[in-house]
MARMILUM-681616 format. One line per 10 residues: number of its first residue (from 1); for each residue x, y, z of N, C-alpha, C. Coordinates in Angstrom, 2 decimals, decimal comma, padded with zeros to 5 digits. Layout:
BEGIN
NUM = X Y Z X Y Z X Y Z  ...
END
This chain:
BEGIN
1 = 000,38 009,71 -019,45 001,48 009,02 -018,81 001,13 008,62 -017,37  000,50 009,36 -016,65 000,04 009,04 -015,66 -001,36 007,84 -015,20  -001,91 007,90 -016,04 -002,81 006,78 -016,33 -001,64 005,42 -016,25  -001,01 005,34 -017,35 000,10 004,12 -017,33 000,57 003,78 -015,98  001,38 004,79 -015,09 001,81 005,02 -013,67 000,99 004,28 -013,03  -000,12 004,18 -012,88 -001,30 004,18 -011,88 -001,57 002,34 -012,38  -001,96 002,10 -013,87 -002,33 000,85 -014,53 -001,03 -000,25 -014,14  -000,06 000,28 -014,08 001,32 -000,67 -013,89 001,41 -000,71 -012,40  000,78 000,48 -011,38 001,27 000,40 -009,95 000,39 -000,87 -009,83  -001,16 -001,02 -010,18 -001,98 -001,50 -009,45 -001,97 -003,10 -010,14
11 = -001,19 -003,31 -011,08 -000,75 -004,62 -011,66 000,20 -004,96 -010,44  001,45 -004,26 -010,34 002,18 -004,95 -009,38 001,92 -004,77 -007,66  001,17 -003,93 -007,22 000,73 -004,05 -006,08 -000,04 -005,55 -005,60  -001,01 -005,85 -006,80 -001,59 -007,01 -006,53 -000,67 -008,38 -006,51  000,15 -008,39 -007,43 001,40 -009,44 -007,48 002,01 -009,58 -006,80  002,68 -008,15 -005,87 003,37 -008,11 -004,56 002,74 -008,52 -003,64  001,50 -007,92 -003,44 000,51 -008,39 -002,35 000,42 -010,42 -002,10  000,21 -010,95 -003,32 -000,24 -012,03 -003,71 001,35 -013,08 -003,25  002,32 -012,29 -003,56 003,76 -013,05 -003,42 004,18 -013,57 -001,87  003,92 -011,52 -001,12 003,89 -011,80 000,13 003,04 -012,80 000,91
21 = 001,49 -012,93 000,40 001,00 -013,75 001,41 001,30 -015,10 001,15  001,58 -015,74 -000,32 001,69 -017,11 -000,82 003,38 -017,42 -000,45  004,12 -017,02 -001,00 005,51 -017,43 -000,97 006,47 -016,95 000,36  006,15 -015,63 001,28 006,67 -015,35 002,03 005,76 -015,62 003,65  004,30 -016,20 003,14 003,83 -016,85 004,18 003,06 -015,55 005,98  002,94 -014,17 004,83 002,61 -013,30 005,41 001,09 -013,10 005,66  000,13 -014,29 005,25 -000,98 -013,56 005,50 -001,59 -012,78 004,78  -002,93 -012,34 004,62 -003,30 -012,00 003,42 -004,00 -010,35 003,84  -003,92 -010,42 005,10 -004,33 -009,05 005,47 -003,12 -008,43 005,45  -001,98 -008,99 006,80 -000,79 -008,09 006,82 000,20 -008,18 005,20
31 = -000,04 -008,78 004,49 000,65 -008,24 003,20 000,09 -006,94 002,57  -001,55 -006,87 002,17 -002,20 -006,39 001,89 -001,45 -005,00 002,67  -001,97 -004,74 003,72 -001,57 -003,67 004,93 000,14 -003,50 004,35  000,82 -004,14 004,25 002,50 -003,94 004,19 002,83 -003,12 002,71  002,28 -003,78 001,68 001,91 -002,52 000,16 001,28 -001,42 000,57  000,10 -001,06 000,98 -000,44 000,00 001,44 000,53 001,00 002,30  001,32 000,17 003,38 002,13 001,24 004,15 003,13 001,58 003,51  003,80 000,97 002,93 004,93 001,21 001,91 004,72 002,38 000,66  003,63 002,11 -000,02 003,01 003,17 -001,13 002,71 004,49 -000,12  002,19 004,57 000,85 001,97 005,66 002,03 002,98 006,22 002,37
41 = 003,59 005,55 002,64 005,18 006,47 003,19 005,86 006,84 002,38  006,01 006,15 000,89 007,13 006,72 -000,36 006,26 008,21 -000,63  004,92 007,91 -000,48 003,86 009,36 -001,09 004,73 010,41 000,19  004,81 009,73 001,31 004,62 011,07 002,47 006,27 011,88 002,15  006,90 010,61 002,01 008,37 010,93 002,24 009,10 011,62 001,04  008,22 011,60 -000,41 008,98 012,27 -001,51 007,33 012,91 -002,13  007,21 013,22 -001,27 005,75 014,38 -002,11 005,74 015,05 -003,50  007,35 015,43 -004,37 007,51 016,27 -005,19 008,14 015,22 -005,76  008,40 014,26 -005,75 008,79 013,49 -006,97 007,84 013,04 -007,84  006,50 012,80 -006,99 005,14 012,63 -008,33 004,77 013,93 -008,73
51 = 003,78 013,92 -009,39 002,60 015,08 -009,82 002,06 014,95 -008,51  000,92 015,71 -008,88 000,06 015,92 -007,59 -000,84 015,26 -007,58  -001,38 015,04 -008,75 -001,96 013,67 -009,66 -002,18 012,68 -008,92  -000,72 012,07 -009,01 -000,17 010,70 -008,62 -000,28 010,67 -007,12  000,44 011,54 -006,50 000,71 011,95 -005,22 -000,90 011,66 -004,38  -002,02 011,56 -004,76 -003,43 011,85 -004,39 -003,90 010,42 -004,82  -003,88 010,03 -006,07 -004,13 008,63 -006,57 -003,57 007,50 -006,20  -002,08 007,58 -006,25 -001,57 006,20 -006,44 -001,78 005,34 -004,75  -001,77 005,84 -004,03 -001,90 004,90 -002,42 -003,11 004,49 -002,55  -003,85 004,86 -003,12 -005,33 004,31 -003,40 -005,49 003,14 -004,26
61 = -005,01 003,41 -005,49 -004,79 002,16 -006,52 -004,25 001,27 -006,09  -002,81 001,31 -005,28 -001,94 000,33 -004,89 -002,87 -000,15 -003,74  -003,01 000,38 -002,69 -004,39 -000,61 -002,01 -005,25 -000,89 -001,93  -006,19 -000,23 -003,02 -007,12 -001,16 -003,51 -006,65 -002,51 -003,78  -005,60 -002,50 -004,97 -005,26 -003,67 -005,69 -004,44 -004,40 -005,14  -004,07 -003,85 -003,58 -003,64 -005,24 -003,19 -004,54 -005,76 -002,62  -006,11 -005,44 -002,44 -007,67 -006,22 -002,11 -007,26 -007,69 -003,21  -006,93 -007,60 -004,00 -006,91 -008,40 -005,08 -005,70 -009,38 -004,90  -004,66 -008,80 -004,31 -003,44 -009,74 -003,71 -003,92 -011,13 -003,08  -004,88 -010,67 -002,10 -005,28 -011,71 -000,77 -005,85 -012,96 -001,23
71 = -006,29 -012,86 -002,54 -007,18 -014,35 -002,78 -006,13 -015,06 -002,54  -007,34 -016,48 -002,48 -006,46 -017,51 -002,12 -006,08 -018,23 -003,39  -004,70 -018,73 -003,20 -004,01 -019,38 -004,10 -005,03 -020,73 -005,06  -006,00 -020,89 -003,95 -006,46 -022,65 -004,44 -007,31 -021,58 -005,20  -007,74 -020,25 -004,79 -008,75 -019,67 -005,86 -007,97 -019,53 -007,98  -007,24 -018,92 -007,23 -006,41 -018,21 -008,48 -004,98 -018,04 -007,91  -003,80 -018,58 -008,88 -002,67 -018,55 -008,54 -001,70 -018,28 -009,65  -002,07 -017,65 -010,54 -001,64 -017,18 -011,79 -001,33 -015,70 -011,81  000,28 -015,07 -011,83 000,68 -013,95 -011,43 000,22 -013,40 -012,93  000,20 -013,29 -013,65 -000,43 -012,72 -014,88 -001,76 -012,37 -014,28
81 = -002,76 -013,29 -014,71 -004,05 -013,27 -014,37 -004,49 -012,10 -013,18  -003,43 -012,24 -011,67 -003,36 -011,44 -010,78 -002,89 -009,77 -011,26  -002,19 -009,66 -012,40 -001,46 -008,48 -012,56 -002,61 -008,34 -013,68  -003,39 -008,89 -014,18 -003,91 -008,19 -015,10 -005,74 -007,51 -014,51  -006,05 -008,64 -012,93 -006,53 -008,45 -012,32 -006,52 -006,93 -011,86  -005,17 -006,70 -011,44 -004,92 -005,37 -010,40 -005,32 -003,87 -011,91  -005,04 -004,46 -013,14 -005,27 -003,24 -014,32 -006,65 -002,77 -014,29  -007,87 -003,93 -014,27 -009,10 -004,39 -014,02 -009,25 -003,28 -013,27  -008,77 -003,55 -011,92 -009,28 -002,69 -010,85 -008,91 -001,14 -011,07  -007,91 -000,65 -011,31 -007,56 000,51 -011,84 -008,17 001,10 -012,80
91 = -008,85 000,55 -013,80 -009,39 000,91 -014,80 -011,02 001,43 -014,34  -011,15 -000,14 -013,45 -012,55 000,67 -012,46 -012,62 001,25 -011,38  -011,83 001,80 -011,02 -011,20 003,32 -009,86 -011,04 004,36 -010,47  -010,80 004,41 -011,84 -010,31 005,89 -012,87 -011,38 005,92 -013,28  -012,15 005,17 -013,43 -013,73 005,50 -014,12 -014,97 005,47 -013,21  -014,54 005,01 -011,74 -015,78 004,92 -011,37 -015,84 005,85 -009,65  -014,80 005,86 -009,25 -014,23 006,48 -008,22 -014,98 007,40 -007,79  -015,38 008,74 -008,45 -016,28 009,65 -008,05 -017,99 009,00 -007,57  -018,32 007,69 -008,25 -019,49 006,92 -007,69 -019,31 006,56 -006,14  -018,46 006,36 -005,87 -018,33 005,90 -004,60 -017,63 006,55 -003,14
101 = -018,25 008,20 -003,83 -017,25 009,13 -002,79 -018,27 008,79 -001,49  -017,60 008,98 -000,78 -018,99 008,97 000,51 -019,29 007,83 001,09  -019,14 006,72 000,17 -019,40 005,27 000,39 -017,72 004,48 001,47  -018,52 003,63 002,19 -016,92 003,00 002,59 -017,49 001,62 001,91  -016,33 000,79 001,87 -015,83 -000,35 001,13 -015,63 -000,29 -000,70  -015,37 001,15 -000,72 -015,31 001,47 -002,20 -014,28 000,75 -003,88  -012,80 000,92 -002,79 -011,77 000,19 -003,13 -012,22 -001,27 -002,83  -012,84 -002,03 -001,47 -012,64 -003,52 -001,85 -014,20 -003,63 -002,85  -014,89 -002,66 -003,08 -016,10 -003,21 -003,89 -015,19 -003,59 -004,99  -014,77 -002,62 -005,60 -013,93 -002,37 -006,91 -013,00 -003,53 -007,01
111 = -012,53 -004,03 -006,14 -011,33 -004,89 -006,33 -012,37 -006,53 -006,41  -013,32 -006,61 -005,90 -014,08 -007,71 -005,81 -014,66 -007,82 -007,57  -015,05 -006,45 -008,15 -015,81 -006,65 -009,20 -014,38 -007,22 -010,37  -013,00 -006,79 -010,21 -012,25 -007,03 -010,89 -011,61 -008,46 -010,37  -011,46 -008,71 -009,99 -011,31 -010,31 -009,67 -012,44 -010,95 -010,26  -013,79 -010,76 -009,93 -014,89 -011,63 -010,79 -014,71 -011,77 -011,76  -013,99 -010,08 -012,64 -014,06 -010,51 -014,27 -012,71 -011,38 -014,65  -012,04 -011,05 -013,58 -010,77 -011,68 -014,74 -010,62 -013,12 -014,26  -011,63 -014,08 -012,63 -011,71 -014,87 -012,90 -013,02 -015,54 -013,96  -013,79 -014,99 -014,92 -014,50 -014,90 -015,75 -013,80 -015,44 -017,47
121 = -012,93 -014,68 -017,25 -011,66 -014,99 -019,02 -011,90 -016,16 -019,18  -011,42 -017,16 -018,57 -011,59 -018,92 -018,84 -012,85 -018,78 -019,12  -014,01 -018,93 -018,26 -015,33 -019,64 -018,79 -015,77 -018,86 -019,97  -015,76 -017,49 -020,40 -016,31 -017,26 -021,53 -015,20 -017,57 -022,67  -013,97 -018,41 -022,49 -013,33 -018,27 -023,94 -013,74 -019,80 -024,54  -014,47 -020,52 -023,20 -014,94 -021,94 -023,66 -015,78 -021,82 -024,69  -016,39 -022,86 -025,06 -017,26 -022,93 -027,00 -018,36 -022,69 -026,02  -019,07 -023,27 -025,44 -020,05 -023,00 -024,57 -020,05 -021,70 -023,59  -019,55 -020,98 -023,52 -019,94 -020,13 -022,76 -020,42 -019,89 -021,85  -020,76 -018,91 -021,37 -021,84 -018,90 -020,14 -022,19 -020,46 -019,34
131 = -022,94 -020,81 -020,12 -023,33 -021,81 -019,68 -022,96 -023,17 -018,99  -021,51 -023,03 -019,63 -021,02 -024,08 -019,48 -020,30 -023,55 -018,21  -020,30 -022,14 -017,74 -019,52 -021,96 -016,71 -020,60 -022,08 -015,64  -021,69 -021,91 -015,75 -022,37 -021,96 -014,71 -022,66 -023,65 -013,98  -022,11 -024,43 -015,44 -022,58 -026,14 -014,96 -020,82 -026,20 -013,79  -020,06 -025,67 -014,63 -018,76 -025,68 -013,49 -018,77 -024,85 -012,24  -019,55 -023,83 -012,12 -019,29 -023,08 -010,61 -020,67 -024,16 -010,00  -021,68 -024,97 -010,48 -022,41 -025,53 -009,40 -021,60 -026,70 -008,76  -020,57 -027,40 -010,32 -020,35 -028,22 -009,50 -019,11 -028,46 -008,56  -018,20 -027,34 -008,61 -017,64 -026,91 -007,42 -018,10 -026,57 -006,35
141 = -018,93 -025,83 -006,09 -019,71 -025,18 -005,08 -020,61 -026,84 -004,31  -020,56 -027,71 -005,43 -021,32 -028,93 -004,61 -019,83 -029,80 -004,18  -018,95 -029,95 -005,11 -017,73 -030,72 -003,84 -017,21 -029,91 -003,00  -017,77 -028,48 -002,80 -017,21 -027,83 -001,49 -017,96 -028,19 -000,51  -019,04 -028,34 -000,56 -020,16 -028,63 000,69 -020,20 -030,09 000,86  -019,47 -030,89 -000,43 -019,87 -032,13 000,13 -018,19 -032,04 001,19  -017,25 -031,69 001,00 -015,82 -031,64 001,49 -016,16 -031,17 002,73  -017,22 -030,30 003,06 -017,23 -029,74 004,27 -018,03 -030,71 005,40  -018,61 -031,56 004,46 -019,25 -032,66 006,09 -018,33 -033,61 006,36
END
């Protein structure tokens, strides 16, 4: 049950995160930062309403996954995609977490590798595959540089 807790926080942390900076025009750090303080203070302020579990985990999941909030809209702007993003990341925090004790940028590694995959879904459900995603990320990556002179 607590697994679920944690898979559903870090779905909607990222959605919240993603709402605040797109629709309420907050910025993609201070939203990010505004889930994090919020999940922080409900932990500090009702300690015995989670497990101890939760109580230790969940401010972590929820800000990790609002790392995943901040993209930019022109990147990905699909609240699904984003909430299924933030599961992504949770799934690789419950499994990988102890890899990265000691390490800093642990949570945004994690949140970077889950955004890659789930912006990934489209190009591998194409008939071409792979491949065909790689002819589309060059040729974005070339009207970005040509946009930039």
């Amino acid at each position: 049950m607590t697994h679920w807790i944690l898979f559903l926080a870090g779905g909607l942390s990222s959605i919240i995160t993603f709402v605040l900076q797109v629709n309420f025009k907050q910025g993609a750090v201070r939203a990010s930062a505004l889930v994090g303080v919020l999940v922080g203070v409900f932990v500090l302020v009702f300690p015995n309403l989670l497990s101890p579990y939760l109580t230790e985990n969940l401010p972590l999941v929820c800000f990790g996954a609002s790392f995943i909030g901040m993209v930019s809209s022109k990147v990905l702007s699909n609240y699904f995609l984003i909430g299924i993003s933030g599961m992504v990341f949770t799934f690789i925090f419950l499994n990988t977490s102890s890899y990265f004790e000691g390490f800093g940028g642990g949570l945004g590694s994690a949140a970077c590798i889950a955004l890659l995959v789930t912006l990934s879904f489209p190009i591998l459900r194409k008939k071409r595959g792979i491949s065909n995603g790689l002819i589309q990320l060059r040729d974005q990556m070339r009207s970005r540089i040509k946009n930039r002179k």
